[in-house]
C-alpha positions in Angstrom: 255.1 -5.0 17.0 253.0 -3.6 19.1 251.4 -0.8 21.8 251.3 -1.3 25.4 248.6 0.2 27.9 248.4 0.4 31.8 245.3 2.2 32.9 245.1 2.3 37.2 247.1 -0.3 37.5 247.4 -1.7 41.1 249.1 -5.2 42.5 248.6 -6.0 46.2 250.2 -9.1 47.8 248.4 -9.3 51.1 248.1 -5.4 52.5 251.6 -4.9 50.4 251.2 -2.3 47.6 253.7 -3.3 45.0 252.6 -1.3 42.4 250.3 1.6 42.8 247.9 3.5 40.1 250.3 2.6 37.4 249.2 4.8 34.0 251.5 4.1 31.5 251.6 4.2 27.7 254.7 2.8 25.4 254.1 3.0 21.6 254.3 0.8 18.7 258.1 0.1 17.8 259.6 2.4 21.5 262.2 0.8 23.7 260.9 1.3 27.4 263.2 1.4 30.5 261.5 0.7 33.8 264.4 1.0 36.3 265.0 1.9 39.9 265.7 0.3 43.5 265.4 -3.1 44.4 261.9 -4.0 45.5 260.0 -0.1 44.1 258.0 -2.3 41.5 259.4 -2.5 38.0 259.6 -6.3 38.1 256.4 -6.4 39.3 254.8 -4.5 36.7 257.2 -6.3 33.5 255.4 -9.8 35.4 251.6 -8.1 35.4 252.3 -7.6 31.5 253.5 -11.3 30.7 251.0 -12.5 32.7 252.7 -14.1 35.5 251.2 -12.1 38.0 247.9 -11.3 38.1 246.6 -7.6 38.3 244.5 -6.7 41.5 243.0 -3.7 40.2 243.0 -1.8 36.4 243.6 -2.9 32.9 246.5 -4.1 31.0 246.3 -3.4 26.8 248.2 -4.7 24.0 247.4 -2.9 21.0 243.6 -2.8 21.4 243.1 -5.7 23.1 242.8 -6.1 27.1 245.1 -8.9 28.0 244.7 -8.8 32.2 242.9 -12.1 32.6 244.9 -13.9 29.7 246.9 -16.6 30.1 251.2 -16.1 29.1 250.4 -18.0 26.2 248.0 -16.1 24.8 249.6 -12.9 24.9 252.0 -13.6 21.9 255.1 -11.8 23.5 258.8 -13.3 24.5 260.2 -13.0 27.4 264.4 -12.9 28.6 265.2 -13.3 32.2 268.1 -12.5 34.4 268.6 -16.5 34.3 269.4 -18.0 30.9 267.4 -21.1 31.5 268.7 -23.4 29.1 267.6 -26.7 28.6 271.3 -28.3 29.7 271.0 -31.8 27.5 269.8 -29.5 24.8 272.2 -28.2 21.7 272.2 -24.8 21.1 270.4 -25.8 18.1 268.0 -27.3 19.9 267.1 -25.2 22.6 266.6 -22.0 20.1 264.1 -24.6 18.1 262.5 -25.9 20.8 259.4 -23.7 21.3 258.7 -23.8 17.5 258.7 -27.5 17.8 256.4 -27.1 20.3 254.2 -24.9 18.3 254.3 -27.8 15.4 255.6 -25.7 12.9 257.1 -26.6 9.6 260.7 -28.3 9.7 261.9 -26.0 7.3 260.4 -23.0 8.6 261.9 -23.6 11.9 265.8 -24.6 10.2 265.1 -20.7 8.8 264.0 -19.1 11.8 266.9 -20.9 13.8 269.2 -19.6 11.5 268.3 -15.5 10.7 268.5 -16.0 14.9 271.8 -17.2 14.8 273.4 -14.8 12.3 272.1 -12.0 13.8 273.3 -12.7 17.3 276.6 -14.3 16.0 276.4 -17.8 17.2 276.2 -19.3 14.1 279.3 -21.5 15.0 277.7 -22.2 18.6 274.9 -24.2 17.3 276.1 -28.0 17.8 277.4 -26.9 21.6 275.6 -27.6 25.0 275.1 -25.0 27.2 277.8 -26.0 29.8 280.1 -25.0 27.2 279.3 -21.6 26.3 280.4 -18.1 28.0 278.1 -16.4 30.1 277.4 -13.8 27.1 277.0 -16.5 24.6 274.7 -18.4 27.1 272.8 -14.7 27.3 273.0 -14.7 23.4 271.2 -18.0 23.2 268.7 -16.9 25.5 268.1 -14.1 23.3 267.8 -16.2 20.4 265.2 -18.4 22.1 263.0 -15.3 22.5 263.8 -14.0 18.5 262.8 -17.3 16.7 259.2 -16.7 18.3 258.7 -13.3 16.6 256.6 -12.3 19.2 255.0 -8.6 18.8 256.6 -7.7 22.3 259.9 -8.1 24.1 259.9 -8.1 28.0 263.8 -8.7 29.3 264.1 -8.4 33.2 267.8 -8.3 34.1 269.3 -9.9 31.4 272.5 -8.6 32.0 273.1 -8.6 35.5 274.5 -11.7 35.5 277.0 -10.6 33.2 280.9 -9.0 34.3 281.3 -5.0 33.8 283.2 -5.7 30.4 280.8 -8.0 29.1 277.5 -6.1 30.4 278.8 -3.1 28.5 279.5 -4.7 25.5 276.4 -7.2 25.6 274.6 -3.1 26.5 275.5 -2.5 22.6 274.6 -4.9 21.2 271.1 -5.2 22.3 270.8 -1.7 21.8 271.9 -2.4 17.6 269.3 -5.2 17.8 266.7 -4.0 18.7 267.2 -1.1 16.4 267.2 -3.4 13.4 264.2 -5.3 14.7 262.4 -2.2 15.0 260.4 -4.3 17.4 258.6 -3.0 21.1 260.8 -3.7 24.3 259.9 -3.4 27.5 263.5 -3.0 29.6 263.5 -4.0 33.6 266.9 -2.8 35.3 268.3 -1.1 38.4 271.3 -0.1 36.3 270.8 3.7 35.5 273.3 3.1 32.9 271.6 1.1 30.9 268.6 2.9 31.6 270.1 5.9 30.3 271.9 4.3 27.1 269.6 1.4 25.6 265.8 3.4 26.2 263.8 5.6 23.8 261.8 6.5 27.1 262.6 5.5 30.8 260.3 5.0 33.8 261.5 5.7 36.9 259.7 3.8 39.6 259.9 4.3 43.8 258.0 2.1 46.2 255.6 1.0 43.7 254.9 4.0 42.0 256.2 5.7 38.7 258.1 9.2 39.6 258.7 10.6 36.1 258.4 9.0 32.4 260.8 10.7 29.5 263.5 10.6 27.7 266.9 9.9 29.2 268.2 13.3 28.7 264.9 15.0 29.5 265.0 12.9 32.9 268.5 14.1 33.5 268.5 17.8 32.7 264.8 18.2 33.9 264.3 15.8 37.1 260.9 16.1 38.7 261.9 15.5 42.8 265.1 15.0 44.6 264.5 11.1 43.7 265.4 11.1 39.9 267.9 13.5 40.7 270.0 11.4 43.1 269.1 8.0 40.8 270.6 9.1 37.4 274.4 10.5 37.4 277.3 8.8 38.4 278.9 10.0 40.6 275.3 11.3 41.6 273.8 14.4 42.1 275.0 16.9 45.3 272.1 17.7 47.6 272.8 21.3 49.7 271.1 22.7 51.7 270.5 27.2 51.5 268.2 29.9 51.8 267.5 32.9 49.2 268.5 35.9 50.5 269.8 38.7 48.7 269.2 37.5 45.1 271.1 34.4 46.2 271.4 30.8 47.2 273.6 30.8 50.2 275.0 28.4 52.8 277.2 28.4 55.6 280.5 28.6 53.6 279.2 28.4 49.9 277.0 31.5 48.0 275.4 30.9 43.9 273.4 32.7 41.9 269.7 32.4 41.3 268.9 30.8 38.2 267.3 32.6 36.1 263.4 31.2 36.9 263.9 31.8 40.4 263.4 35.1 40.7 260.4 34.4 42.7 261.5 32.7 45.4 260.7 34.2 48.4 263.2 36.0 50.6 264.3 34.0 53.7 263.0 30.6 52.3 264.8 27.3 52.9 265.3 25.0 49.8 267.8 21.9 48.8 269.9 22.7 45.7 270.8 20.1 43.3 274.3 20.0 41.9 275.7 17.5 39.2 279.2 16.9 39.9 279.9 17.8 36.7 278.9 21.3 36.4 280.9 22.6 39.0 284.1 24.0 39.0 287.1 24.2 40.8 290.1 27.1 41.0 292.7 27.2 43.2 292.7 30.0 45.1 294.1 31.1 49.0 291.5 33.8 49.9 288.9 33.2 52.8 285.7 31.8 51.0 287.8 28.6 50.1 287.3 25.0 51.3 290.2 22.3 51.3 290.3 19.2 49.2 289.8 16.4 51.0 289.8 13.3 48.7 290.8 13.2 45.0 290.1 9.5 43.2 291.1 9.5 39.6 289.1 7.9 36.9 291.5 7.8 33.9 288.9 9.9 31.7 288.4 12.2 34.8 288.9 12.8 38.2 286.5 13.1 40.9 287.3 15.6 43.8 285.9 15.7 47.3 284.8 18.7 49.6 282.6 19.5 51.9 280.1 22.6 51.6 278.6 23.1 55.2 278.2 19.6 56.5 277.6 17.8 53.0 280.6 16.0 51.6 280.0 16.7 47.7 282.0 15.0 44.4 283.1 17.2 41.8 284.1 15.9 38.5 287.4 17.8 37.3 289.3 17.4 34.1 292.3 14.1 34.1 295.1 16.2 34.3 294.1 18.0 37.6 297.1 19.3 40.0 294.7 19.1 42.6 295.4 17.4 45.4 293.9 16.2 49.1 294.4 19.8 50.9 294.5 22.0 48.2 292.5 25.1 48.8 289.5 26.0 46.5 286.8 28.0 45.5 283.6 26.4 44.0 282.0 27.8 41.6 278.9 27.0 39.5 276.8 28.9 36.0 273.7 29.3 38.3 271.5 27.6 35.6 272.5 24.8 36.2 271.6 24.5 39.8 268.4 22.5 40.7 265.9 23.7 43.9 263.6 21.7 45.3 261.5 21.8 47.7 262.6 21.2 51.7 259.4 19.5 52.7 258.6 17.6 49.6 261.4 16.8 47.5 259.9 18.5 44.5 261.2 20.8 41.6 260.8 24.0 42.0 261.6 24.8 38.4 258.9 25.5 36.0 257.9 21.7 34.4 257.6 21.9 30.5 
């Protein structure tokens, strides 16, 4: 196992700032998700810390030991990509012994290796096939294995299930998760699935056009975003933006009106803001009087059902329980504990709410 460090970390290609001023400590033993949008710099920054790419400006650490100018080979870690990257005329067998071989380790030392691999990723009875005849998860289990055998002191996996379909990605989602756990091993976690982001990590960083937005625990990130980014990433269906203005000791819109929360007590009268609502924390009743809005979409879930309405000019979701009556142009009034609402900022996209 072991500690990772990013001091000022910076990777230009060209005048293209991938990754900007990365600082970023992960601990002996933690399982670290870096997710968000296609090209913001995750991948970048898993490559930097394998050594594929070199760093233009700062320090990478393992541990103690500065590791920017080493080689991939000298940096004793295992990596998983989104391709499996099997050798095709290998055996199973074969292609989970073949770095050890490489290595010129012991015969017998590599059978045992091979096979604690196997058992624990439950492919002992794959071992004798070729590639071409495995599943996509058991091709992704192999993979896996390749990387275990090495006993590496870090994991990096970029992707490794995105090849995958839904059923299989969730279930494949498990069991890394109950790996790893018995490994007790450091992982370093590239996605743009905030699902996995939010179910595998110990800690998750959030990255947006090369730079990290917030660094916590999946909850924490969740309950306690720091701008309107994190908020809209993590939720599905994601987070409502609205727009208001305080007035009166409230949050008000043209046809909605909540309650400050209670930190907000100093927001000045007359101010603009965007509130943050999580589909789940509002609720609906029927009702017929005049501060009600119509349904206008209702898509059930089979655990829940998601309703649509539109506050002002913002169509919003609003998760409701399965057995809803509900129904497109029913009439409603929202409501929401006021607690629960987020503010941030117009002009900047940032909390408002005091940051622990």
């Amino acid at each position: 196992m072991a500690s990772v460090r990013f001091e000022g970390v910076t990777k230009r290609y060209g005048k293209v700032e991938a990754v900007r001023d990365l600082h970023l400590y992960i601990p002996d033993g933690q399982f670290m998700t870096l997710v968000g949008p296609s090209g913001c710099g995750k991948s970048t920054t898993l490559n930097m810390l394998s050594g594929l790419d070199d760093v233009t400006e700062g320090e990478i650490y393992i541990d103690d030991q500065e590791v920017s100018g080493l080689p991939p080979g000298d940096r004793d870690i295992a990596m998983v990509f989104q391709s499996y990257a099997l050798y095709p005329h290998m055996s199973v067998r074969d292609n989970l012994a073949f770095a050890l071989k490489v290595r010129h380790e012991p015969r017998e030392a590599i059978q045992q290796k091979v096979a604690r691999a196997a058992r624990l990723l439950g492919i002992e009875e794959l071992l004798d096939r070729k590639p071409r005849q495995l599943s996509g998860g058991q091709r992704q289990r192999v993979a896996l294995g390749r990387a275990l055998v090495r006993e590496p002191r870090l994991f990096l996996l970029d992707e490794p299930l995105s090849n995958l379909d839904a059923k299989l990605r969730v279930q494949m989602r498990a069991e890394l998760k109950l790996l790893f756990d018995r490994l007790e091993t450091t992982v370093v976690y590239v996605t743009h699935d905030q699902v996995e982001a939010m179910t595998m990590s110990d800690r998750v960083a959030i990255f947006d056009k090369g730079v990290v937005q917030q660094v916590g625990s999946p909850l924490e990130l969740y309950e306690k975003p720091v701008n309107m980014f994190v908020a809209g990433f993590l939720g599905s269906p994601p987070m409502n933006f609205l727009d208001a203005e305080v007035a009166d000791g409230r949050l008000r819109g043209s046809d909605f009106s909540f309650g400050l929360p209670i930190w907000a007590g100093s927001l000045a009268r007359g101010s603009t803001v965007v509130l943050g609502v999580r589909p789940e924390d509002l609720t609906l009743r029927e009702d017929s009087g005049p501060a009600t809005v119509p349904i206008t979409l209702v898509e059930p879930m089979g655990s829940s059902t998601i309703a649509y309405t539109r506050l002002g000019d913002k169509l919003i979701a609003i998760e409701t329980d399965k057995d809803t009556k509900l129904n497109a142009g029913s009439n409603v009034a929202v409501d929401i504990d006021p607690n629960r609402l987020h503010v941030f900022d117009v002009a900047t996209g940032r909390s408002l709410a005091p940051q622990p």
